[in-house]
mmCIF file of the C-alpha atoms, coordinates in Angstrom:
data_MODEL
# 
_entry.id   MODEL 
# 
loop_
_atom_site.group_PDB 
_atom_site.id 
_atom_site.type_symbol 
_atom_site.label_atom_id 
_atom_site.label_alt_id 
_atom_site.label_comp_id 
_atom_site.label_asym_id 
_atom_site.label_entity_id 
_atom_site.label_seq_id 
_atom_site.pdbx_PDB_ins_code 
_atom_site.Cartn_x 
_atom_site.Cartn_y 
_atom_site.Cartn_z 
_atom_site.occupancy 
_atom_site.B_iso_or_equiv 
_atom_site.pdbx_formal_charge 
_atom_site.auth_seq_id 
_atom_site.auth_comp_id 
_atom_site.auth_asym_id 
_atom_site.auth_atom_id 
_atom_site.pdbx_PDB_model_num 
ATOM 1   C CA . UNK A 1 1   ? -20.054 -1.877  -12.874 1.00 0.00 ? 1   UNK A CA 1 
ATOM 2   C CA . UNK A 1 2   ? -18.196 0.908   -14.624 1.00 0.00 ? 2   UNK A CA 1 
ATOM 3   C CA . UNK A 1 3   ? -20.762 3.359   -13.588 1.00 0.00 ? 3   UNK A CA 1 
ATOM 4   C CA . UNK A 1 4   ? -20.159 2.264   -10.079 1.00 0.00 ? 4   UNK A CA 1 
ATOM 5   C CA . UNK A 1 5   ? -16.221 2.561   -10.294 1.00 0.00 ? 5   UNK A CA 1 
ATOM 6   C CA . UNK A 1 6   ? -16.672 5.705   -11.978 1.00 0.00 ? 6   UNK A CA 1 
ATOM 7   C CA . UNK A 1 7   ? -18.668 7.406   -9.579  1.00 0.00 ? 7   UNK A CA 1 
ATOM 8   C CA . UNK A 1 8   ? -16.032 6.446   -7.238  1.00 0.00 ? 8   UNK A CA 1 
ATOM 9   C CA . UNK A 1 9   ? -13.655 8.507   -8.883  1.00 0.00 ? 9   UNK A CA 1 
ATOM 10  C CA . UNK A 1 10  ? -10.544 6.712   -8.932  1.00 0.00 ? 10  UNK A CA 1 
ATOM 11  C CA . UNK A 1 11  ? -7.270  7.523   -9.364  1.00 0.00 ? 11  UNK A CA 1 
ATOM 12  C CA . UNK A 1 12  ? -6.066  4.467   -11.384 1.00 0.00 ? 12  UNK A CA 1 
ATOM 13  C CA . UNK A 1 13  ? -8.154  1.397   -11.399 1.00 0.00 ? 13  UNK A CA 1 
ATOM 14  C CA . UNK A 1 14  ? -6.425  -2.076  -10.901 1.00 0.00 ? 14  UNK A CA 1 
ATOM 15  C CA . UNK A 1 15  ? -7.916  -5.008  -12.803 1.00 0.00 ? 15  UNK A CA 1 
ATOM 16  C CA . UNK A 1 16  ? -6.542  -9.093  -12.997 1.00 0.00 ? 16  UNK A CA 1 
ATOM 17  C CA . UNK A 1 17  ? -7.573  -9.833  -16.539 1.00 0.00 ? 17  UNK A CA 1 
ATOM 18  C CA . UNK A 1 18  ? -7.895  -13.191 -15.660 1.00 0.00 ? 18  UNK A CA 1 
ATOM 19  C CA . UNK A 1 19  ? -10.832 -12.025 -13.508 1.00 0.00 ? 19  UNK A CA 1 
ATOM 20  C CA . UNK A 1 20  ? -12.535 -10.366 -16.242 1.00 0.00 ? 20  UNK A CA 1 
ATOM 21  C CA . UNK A 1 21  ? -11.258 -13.161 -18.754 1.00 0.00 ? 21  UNK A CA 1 
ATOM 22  C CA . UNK A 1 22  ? -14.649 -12.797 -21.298 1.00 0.00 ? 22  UNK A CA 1 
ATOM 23  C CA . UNK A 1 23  ? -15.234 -9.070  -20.881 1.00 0.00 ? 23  UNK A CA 1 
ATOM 24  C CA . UNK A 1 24  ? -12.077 -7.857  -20.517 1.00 0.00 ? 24  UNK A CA 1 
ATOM 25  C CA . UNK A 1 25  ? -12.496 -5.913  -23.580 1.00 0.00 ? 25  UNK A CA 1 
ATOM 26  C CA . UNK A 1 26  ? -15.754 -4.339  -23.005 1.00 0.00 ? 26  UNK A CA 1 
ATOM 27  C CA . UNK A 1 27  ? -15.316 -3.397  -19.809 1.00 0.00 ? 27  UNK A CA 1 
ATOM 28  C CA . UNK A 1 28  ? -12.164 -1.214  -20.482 1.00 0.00 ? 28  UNK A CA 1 
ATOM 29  C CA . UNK A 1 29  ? -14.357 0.132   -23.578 1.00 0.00 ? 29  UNK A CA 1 
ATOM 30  C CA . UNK A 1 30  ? -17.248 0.903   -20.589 1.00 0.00 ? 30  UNK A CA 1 
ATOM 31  C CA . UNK A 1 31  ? -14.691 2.789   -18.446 1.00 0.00 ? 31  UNK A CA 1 
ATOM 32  C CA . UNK A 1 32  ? -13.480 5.047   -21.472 1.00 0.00 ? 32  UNK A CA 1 
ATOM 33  C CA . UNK A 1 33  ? -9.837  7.083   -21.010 1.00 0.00 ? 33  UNK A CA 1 
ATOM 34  C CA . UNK A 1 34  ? -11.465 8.628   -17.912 1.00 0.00 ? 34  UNK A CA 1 
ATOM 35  C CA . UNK A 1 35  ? -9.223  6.692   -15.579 1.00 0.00 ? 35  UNK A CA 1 
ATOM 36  C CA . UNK A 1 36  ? -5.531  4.832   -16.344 1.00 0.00 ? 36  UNK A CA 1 
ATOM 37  C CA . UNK A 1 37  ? -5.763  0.946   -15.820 1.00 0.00 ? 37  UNK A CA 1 
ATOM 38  C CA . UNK A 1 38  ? -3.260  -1.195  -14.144 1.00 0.00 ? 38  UNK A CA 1 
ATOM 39  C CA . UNK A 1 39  ? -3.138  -4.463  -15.295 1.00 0.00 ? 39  UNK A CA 1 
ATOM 40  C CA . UNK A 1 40  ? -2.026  -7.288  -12.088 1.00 0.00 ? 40  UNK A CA 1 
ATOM 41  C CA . UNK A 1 41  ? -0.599  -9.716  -14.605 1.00 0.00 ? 41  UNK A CA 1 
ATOM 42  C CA . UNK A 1 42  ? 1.931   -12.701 -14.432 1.00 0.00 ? 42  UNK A CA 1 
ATOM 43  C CA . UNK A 1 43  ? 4.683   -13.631 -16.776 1.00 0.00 ? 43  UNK A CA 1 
ATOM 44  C CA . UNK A 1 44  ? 2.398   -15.468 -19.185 1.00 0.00 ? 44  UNK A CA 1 
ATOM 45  C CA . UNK A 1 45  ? 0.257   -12.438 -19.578 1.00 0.00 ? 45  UNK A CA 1 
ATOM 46  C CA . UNK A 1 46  ? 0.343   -12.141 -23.462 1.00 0.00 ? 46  UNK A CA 1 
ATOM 47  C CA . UNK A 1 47  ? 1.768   -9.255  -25.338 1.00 0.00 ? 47  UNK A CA 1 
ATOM 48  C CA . UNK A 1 48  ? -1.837  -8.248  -26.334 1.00 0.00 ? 48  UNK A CA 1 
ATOM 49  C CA . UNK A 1 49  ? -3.198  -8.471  -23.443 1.00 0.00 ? 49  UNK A CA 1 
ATOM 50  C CA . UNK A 1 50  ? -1.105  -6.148  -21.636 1.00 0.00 ? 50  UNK A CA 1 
ATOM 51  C CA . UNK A 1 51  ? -0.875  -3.651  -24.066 1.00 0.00 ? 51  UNK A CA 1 
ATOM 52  C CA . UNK A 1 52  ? -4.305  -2.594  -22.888 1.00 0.00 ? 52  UNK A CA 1 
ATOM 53  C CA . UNK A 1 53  ? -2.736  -1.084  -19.659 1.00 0.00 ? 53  UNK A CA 1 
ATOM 54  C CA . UNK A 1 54  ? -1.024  2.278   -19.397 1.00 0.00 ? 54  UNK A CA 1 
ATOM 55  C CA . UNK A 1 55  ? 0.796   0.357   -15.940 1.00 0.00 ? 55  UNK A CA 1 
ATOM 56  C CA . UNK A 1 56  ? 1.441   -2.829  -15.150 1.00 0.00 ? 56  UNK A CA 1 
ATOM 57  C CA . UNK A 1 57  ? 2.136   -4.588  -12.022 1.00 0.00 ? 57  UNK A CA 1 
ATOM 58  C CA . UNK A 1 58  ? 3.075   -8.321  -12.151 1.00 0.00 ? 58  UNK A CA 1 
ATOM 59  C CA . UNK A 1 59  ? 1.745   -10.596 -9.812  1.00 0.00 ? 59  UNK A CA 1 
ATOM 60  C CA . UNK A 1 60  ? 4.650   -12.750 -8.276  1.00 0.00 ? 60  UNK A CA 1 
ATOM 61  C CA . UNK A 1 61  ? 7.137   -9.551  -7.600  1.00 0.00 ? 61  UNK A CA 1 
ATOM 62  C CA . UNK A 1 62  ? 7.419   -9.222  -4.430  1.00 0.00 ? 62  UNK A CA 1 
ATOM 63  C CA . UNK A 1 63  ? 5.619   -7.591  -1.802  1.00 0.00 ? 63  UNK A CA 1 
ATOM 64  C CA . UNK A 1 64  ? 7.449   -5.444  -0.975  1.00 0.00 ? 64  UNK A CA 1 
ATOM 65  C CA . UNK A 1 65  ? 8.551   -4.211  -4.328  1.00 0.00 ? 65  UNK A CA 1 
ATOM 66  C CA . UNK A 1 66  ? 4.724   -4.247  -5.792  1.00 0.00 ? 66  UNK A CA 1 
ATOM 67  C CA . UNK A 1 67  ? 4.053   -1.688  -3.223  1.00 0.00 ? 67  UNK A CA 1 
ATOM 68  C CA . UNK A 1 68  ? 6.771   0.355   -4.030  1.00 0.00 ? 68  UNK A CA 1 
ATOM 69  C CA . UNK A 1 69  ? 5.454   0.305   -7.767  1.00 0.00 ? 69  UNK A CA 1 
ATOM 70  C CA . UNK A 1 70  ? 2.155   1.520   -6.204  1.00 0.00 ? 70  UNK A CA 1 
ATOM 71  C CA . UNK A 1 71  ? 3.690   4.300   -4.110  1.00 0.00 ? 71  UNK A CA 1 
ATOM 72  C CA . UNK A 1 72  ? 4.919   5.422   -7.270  1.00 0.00 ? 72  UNK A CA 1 
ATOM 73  C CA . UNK A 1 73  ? 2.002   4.996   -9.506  1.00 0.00 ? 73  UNK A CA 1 
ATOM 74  C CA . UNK A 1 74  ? -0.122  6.996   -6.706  1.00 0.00 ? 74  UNK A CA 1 
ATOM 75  C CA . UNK A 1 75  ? 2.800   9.290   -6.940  1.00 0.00 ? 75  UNK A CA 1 
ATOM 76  C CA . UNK A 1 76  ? 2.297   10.230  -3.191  1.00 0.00 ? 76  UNK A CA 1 
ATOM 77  C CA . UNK A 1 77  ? 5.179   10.636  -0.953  1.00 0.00 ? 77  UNK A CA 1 
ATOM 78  C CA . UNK A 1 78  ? 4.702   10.020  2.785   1.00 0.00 ? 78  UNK A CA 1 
ATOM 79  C CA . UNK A 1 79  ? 6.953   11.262  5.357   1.00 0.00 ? 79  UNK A CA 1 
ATOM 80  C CA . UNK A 1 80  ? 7.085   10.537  8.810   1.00 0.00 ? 80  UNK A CA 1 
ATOM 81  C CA . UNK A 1 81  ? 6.732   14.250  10.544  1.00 0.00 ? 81  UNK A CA 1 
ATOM 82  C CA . UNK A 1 82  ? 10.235  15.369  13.087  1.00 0.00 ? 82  UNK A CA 1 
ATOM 83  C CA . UNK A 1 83  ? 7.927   16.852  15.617  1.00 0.00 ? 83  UNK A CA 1 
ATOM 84  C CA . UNK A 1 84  ? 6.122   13.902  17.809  1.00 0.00 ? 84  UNK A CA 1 
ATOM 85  C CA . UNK A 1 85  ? 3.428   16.709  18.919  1.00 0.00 ? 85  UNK A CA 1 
ATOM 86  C CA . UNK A 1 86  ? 2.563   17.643  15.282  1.00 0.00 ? 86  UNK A CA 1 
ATOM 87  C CA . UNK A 1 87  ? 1.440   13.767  14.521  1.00 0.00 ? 87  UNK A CA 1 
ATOM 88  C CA . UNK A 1 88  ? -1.494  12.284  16.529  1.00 0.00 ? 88  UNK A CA 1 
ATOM 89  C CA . UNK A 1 89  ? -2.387  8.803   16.055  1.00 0.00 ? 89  UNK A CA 1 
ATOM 90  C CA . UNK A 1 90  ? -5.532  7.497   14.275  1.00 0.00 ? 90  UNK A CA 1 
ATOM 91  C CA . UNK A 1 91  ? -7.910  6.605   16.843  1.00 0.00 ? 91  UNK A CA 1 
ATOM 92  C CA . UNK A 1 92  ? -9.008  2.988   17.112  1.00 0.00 ? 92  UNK A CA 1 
ATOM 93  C CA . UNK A 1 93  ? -12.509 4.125   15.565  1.00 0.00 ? 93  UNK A CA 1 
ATOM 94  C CA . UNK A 1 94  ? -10.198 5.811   12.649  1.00 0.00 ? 94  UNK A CA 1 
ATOM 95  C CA . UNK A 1 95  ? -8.600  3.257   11.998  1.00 0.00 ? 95  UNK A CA 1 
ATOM 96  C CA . UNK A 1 96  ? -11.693 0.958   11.628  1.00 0.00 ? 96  UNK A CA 1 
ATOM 97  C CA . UNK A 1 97  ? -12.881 3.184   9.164   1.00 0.00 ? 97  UNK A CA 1 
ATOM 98  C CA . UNK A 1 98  ? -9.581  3.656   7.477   1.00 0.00 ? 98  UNK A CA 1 
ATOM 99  C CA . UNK A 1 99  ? -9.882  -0.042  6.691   1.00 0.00 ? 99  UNK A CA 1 
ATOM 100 C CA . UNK A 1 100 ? -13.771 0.244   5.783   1.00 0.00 ? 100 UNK A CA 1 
ATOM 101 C CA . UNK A 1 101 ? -12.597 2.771   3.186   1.00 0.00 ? 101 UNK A CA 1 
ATOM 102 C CA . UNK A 1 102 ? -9.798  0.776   1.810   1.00 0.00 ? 102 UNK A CA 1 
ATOM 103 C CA . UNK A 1 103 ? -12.316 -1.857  1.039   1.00 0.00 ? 103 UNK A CA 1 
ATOM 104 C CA . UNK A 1 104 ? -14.249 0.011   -1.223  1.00 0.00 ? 104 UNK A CA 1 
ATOM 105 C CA . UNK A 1 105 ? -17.453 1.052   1.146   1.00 0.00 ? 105 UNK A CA 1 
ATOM 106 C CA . UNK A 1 106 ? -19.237 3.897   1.158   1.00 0.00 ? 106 UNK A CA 1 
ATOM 107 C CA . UNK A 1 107 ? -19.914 6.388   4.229   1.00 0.00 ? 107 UNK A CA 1 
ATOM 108 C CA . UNK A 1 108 ? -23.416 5.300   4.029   1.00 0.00 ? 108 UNK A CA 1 
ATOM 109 C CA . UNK A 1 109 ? -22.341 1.551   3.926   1.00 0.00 ? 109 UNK A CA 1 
ATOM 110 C CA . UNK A 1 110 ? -19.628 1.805   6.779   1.00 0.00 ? 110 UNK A CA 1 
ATOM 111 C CA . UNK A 1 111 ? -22.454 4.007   8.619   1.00 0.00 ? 111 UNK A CA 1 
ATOM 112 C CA . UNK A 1 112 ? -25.026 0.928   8.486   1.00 0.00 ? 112 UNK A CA 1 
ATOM 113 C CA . UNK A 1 113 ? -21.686 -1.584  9.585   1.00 0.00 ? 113 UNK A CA 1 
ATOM 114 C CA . UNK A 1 114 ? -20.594 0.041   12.204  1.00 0.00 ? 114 UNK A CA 1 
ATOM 115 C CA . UNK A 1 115 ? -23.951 1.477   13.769  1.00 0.00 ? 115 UNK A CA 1 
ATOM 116 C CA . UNK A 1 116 ? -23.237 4.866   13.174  1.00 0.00 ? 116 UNK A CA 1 
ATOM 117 C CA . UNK A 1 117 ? -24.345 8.032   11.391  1.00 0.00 ? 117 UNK A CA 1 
ATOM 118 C CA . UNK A 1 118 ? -23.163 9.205   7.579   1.00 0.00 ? 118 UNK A CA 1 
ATOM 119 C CA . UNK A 1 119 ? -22.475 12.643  9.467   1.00 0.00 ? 119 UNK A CA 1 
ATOM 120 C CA . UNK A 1 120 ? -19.954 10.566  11.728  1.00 0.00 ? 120 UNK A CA 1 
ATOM 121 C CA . UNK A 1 121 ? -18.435 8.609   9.379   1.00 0.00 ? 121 UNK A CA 1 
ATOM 122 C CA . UNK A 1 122 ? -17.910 11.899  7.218   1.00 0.00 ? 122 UNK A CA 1 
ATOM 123 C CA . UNK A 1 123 ? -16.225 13.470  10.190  1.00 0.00 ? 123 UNK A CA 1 
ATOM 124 C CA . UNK A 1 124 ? -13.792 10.135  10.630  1.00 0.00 ? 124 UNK A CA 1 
ATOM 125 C CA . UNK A 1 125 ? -12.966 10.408  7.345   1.00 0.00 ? 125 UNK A CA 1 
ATOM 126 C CA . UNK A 1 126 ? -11.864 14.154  7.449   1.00 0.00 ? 126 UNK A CA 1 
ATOM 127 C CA . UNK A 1 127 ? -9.992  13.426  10.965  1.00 0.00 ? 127 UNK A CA 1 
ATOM 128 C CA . UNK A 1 128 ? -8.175  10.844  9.040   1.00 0.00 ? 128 UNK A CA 1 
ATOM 129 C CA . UNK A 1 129 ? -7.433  13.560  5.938   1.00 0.00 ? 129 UNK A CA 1 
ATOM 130 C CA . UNK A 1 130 ? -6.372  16.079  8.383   1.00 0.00 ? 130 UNK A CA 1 
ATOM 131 C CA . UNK A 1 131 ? -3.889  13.767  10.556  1.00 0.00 ? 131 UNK A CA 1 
ATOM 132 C CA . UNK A 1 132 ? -2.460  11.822  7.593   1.00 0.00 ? 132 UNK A CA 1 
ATOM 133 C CA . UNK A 1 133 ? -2.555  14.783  4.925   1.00 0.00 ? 133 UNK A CA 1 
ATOM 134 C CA . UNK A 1 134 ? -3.823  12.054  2.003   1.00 0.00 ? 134 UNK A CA 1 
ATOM 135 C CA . UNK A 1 135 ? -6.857  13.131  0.285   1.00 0.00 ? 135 UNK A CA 1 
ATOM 136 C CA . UNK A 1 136 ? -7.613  9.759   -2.153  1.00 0.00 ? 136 UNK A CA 1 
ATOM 137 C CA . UNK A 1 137 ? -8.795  6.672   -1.127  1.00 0.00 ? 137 UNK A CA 1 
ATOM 138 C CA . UNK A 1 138 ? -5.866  5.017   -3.281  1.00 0.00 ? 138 UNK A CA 1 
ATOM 139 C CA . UNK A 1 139 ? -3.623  6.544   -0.974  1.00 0.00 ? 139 UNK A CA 1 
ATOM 140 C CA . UNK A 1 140 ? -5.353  5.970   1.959   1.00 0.00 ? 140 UNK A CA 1 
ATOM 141 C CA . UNK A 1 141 ? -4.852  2.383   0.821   1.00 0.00 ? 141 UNK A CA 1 
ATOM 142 C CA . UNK A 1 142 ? -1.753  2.525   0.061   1.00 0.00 ? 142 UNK A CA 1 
ATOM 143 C CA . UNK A 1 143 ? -0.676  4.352   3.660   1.00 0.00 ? 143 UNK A CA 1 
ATOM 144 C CA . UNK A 1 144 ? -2.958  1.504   5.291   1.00 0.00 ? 144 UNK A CA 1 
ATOM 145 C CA . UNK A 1 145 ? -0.833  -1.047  3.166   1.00 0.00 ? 145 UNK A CA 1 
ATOM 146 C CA . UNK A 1 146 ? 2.127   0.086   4.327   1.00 0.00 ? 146 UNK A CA 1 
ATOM 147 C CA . UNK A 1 147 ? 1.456   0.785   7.658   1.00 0.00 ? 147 UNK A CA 1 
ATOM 148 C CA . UNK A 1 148 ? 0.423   -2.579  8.484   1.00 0.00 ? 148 UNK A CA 1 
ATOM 149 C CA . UNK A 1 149 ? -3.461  -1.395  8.829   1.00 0.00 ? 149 UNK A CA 1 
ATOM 150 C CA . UNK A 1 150 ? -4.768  -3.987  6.474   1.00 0.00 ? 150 UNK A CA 1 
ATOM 151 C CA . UNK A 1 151 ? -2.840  -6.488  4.698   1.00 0.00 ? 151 UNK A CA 1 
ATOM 152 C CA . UNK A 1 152 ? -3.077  -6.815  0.716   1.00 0.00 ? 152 UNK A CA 1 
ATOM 153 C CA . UNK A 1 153 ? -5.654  -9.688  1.476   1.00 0.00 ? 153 UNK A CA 1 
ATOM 154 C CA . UNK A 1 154 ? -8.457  -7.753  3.080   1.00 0.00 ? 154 UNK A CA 1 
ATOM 155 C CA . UNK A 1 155 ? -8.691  -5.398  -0.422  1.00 0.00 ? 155 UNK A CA 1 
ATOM 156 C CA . UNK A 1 156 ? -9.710  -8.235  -2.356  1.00 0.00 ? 156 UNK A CA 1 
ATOM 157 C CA . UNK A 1 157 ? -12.891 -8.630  -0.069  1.00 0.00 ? 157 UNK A CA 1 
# 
């Protein structure tokens, strides 16, 4: 699995401990200092347990303020442009990508989902690069978060 997550390339990976309860320990030992960890803990999260996280995000805040904590953890500031001409919309095809992404997918396994080529999906994803000017797929997220794309449900799947 860290192989996986690593290949991905990651700005920050976010991990429940309570999901990883048993290998908690040797999973962050898999995944090395290569990438920070965020732990998504609640109140009863012990001391030692979230010690192991350079962030922390806790669980019951509220929406609204655990995606500000993201925006700043991502450290990427969106702006809405002045000029209605220099912003074009994501098309509808976009935008089901956009959400494909956010999920996790790859181009090959979006490609295969939504009956299209890698060499399409590739060019969605750089239409969607060039119109929103975000470059990670942790922002992506985060922009698709925010802007009502996909709701914080839908990453979990």
């Amino acid at each position: 699995l860290a192989e996986k997550i690593l290949h991905l390339k990651p700005d920050f990976i976010m991990i429940n401990p309570k999901s990883v309860r048993d290998s908690l320990n040797s999973f962050i030992r898999s995944l090395g200092n290569e990438v920070p960890l965020t732990g998504l803990i609640d109140e009863n999260t012990p001391p030692e347990i979230r010690g192991k996280f350079k962030h922390i995000l806790v669980i019951t805040d509220s929406k609204y303020d655990l995606l500000n904590r993201m925006h700043k953890l991502i450290g990427t500031h969106y702006t809405k442009k002045s000029d209605p001409h220099e912003s074009r919309p994501l098309s509808e095809r976009e935008t089901t990508v956009l959400k494909h992404v956010t999920q996790g997918m790859t181009n090959q396994e979006i490609a295969e989902k939504l009956f299209l080529s890698v060499h399409t999906v590739t060019t969605h994803r750089k239409n969607i690069t060039k119109k929103l000017g975000i470059k990670t797929v942790s922002g992506l997220t985060v922009y698709a978060l925010l802007n009502k794309v996909i709701d914080m449900r839908e990453i979990n799947q």
